[in-house]
C-alpha positions in Angstrom: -16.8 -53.3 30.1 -15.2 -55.2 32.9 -14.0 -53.5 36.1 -12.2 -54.6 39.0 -13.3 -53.1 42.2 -10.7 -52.8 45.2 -13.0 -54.5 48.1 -12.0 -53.1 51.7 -14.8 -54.4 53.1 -16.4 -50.7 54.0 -19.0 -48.2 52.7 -17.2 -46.8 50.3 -16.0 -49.7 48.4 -19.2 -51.3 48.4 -20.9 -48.4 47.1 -18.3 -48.2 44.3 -19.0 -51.7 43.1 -23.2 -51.2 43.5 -23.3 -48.1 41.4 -21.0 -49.5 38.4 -23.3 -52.4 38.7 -26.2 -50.0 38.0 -24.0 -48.6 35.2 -23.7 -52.4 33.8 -20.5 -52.7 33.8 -19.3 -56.7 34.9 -17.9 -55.9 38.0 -15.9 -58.3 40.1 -14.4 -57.8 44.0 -11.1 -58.1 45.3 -9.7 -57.6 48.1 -5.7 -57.0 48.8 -4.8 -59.8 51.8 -2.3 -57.7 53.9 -1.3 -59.1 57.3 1.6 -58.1 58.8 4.7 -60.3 60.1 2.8 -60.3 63.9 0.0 -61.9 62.3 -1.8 -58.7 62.6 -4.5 -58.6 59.3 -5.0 -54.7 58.0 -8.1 -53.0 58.8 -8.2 -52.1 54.7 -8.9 -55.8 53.9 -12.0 -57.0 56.6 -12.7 -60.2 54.2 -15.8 -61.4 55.8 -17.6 -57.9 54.8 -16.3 -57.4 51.2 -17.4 -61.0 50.7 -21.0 -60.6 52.0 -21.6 -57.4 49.8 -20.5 -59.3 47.0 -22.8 -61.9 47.5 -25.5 -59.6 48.0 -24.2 -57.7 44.3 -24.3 -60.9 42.6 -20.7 -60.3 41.4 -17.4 -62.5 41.3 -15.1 -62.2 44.4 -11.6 -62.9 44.6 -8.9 -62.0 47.8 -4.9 -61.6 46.5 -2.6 -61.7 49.0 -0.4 -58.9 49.0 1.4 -59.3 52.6 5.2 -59.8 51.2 5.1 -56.6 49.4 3.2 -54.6 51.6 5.4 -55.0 54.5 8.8 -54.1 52.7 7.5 -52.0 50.1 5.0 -50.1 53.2 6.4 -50.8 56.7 9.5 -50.9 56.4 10.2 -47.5 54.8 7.6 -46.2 57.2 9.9 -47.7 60.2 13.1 -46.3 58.7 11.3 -43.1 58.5 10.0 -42.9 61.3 13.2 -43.7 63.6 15.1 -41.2 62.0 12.6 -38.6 62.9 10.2 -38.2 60.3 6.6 -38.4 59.9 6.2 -40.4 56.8 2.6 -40.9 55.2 2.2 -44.8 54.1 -0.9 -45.0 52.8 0.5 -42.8 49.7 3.5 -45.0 49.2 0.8 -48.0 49.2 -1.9 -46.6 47.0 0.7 -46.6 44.3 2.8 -49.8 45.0 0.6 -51.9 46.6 -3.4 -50.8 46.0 -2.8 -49.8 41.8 -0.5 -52.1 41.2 -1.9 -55.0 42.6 -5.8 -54.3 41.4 -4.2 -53.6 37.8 -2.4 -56.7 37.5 -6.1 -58.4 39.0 -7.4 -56.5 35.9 -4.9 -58.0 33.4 -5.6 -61.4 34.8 -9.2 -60.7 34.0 -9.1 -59.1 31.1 -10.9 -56.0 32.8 -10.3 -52.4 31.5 -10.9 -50.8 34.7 -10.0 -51.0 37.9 -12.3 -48.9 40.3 -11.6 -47.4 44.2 -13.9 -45.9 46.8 -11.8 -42.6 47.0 -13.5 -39.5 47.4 -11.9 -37.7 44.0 -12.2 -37.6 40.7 -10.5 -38.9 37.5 -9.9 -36.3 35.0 -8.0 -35.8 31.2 -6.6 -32.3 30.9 -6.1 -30.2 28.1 -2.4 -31.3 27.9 -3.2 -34.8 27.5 -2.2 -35.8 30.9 -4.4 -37.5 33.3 -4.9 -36.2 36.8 -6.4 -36.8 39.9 -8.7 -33.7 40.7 -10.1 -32.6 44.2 -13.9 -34.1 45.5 -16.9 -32.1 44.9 -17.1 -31.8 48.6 -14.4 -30.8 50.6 -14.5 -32.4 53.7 -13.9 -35.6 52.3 -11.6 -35.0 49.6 -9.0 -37.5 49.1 -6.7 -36.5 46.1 -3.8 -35.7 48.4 -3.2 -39.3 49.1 -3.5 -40.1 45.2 -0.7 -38.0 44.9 1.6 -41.0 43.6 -0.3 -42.1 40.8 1.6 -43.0 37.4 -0.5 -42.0 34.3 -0.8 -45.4 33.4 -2.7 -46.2 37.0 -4.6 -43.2 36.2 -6.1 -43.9 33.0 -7.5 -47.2 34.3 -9.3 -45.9 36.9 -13.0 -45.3 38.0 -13.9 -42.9 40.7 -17.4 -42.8 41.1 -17.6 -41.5 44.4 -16.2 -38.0 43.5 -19.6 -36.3 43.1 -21.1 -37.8 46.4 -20.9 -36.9 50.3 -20.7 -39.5 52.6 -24.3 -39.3 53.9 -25.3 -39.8 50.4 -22.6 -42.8 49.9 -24.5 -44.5 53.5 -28.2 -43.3 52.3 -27.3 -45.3 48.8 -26.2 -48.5 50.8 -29.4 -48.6 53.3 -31.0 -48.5 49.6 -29.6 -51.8 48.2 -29.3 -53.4 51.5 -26.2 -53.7 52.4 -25.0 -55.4 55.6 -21.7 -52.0 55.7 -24.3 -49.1 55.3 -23.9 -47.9 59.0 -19.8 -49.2 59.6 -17.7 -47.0 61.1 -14.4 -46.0 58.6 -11.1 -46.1 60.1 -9.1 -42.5 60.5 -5.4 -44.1 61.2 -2.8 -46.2 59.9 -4.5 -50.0 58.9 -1.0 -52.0 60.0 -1.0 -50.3 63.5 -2.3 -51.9 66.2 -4.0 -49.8 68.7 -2.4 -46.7 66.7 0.2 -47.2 69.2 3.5 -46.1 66.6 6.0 -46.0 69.3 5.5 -49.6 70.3 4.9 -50.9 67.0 8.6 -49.4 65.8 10.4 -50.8 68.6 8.5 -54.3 68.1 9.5 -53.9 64.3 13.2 -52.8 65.3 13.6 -55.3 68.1 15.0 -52.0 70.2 13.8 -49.3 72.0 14.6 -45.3 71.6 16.1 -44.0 74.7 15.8 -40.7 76.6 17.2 -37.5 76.1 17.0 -33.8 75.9 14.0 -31.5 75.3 15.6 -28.4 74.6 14.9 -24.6 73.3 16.3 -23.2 70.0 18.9 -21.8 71.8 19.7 -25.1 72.9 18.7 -24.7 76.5 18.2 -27.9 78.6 14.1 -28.1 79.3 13.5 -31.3 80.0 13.9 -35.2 79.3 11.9 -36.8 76.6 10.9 -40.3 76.1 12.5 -41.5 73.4 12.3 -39.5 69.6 9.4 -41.4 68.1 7.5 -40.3 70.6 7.3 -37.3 68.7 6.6 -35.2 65.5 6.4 -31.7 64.6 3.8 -29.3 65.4 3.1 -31.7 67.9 1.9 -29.9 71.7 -0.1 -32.6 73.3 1.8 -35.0 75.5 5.4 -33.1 76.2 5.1 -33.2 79.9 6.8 -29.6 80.2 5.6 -26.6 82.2 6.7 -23.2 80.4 3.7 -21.4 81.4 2.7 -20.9 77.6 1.9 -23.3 74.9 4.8 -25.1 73.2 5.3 -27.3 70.1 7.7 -29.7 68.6 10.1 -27.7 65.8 12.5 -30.2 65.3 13.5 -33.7 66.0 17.8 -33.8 66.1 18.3 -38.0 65.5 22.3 -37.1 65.6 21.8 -35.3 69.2 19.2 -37.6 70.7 16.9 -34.4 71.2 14.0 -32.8 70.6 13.7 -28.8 70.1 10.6 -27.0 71.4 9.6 -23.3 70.7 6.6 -21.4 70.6 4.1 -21.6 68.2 5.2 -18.2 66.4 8.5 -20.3 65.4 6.8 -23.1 63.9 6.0 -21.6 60.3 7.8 -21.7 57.4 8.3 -19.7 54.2 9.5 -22.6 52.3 10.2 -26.1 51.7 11.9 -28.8 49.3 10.1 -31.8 47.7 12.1 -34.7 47.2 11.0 -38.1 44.8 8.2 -35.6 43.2 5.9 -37.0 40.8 4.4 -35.3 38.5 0.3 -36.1 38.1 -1.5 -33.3 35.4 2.2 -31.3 34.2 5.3 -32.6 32.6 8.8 -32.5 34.2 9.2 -28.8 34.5 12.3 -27.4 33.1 15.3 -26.5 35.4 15.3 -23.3 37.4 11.8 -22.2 35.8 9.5 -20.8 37.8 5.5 -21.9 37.8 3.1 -21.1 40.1 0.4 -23.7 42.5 -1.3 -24.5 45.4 0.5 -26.5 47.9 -0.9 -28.6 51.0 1.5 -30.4 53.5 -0.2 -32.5 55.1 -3.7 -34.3 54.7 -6.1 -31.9 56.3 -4.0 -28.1 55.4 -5.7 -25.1 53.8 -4.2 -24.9 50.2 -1.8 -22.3 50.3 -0.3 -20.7 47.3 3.0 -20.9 45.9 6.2 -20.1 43.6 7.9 -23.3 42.7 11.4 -23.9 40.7 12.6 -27.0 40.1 16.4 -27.6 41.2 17.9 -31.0 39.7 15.7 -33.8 41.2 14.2 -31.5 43.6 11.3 -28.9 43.9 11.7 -25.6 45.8 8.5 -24.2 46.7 8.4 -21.1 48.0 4.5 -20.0 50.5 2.9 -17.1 49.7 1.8 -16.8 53.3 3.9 -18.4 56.2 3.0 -22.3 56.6 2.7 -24.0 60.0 4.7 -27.4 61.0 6.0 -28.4 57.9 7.3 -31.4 58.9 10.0 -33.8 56.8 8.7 -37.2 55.6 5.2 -35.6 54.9 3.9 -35.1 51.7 4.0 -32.4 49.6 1.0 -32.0 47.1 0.9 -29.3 44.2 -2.9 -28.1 43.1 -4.0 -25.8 40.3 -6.5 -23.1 40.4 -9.0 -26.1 39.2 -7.9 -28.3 42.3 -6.5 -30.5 39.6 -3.2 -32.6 41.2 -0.2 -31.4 39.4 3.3 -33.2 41.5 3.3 -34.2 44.9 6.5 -35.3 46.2 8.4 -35.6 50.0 8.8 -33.0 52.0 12.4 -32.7 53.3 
């Protein structure tokens, strides 16, 4: 069977493409073209590397270029987001609308059955005929909480091979067949960034800058001046430039008042949140105002947590069993079963 393999021009993607070789299925690269309107090209699409591991393979490469809808489907809700306070995740948002969408209609053009990623996670079928995105066998690399978005269609066409594996293993397998990515360094931050500056690239992208105001306590005492709300996100402590004489965080960012409230870190955790936009991954639509239990995470690297969840018109309560730490809004919200099978994730607001 023929499957197209998304080529970022790392370790993982080569790997990917190597072992279905090995599996012989007719494997053919692409790679996703996104530069951004400053001419800046993504660090998920380094074209000179996927094409030299192709060549090695032996397989078909093709590049699509995907810049028009990655920047408004991608930056620009990520700008909006992130001047009005929020900490959005992209790289979710692009997995679904940009990545899947793109390397599926690459398949259709090919007439290829699968398409195929380097993500460390696993495509599963569950009992209720719903297909799912479940957890890594190893932890520390697990990356089903940015799959979160995934349609069922995406999912069924979809190869993870990479599931089973640890990194080590994934860079021992490329110094086996010799190729030129075995020993690259992976990128940890946003692709479209440049210098993972986000302050300067949303006033670039806004053509204005954020101005001063008040740091203040949550009884809305006066504690300092800060530079400008994007500066900041919550739970954050580094770089505040205030002396309390015990740690402080960022609880909330007030766009309406220009200021930023601080408190300590015993105020920063939660009992409960709301998901907004929630897409649901291994379980239906719930029914209105019935309860089901999960496993939430908040963010990327967060300790599953249990939870009580209802659903409430478009939106998902979800009630901790234990209190969580810097929720913040524009995050992502991901839902896990007892299996660390992906049930809904949706936005955290």
């Amino acid at each position: 069977m023929r499957v197209i393999v998304g080529m970022s021009g790392g370790v993982d993607s080569a790997v990917t493409a190597y072992l279905l070789k090995l599996k012989g299925y007719d494997v053919i690269g692409v790679t996703l073209r996104i530069v951004s309107e400053d001419g800046e090209v993504s660090r998920c699409c380094e074209i000179d590397d996927a094409r030299e591991v192709c060549e090695k393979l032996e397989i078909p490469y093709y590049v699509r270029n995907c810049s028009s809808r990655f920047n408004s489907c991608v930056i620009d809700p990520f700008v909006a987001s992130y001047a009005c306070g929020r900490t959005p995740n992209p790289c979710i948002i692009c997995n679904r609308r940009i990545k899947w969408e793109e390397l599926i209609a690459a398949a259709d053009t090919f007439g290829a059955e699968y398409v195929a990623t380097g993500h460390y996670a696993k495509i599963v079928k569950l009992p209720n005929g719903r297909y799912s995105v479940k957890t890594s066998d190893h932890a520390a690399k697990d990356q089903s909480y940015m799959l979160c978005r995934l349609s069922q269609h995406q999912l069924q066409r979809t190869i993870m091979p990479l599931g089973e594996l640890t990194k080590d293993e994934v860079r021992a397998i490329a110094k086996h067949a010799q190729l030129s990515v075995a020993d690259k360094a992976e990128s940890q931050e946003i692709c479209f960034v440049p210098d993972d500056d986000y302050a300067s690239y949303i006033e670039y992208k806004l053509n204005r800058s954020f101005p001063e105001g008040d740091f203040v306590d949550e009884e809305g005492k006066v504690l300092g001046r800060h530079k400008g709300i994007i500066h900041y996100t919550v739970g954050q402590r580094k770089g505040l430039g205030i002396a309390a004489g015990v740690p402080i965080y960022v609880k909330k960012i007030d766009t309406a008042e220009n200021k930023v409230v601080l408190s300590s870190e015993a105020s920063l955790y939660s009992s409960k949140c709301r998901l907004l936009d929630v897409n649901y991954v291994g379980m239906p639509c719930p029914e209105e105002a019935a309860d089901f239990a999960a496993k939430i995470k908040v963010r990327y690297h967060h300790r599953p947590v249990g939870a009580i969840c209802r659903r409430i018109g478009e939106e998902l309560l979800v009630c901790f069993s234990e209190p969580v730490k810097a929720v913040a809004p524009g995050q992502t919200g991901v839902l896990y079963d007892e299996e660390g099978n992906v049930l809904a994730g949706g936005e955290i607001c």
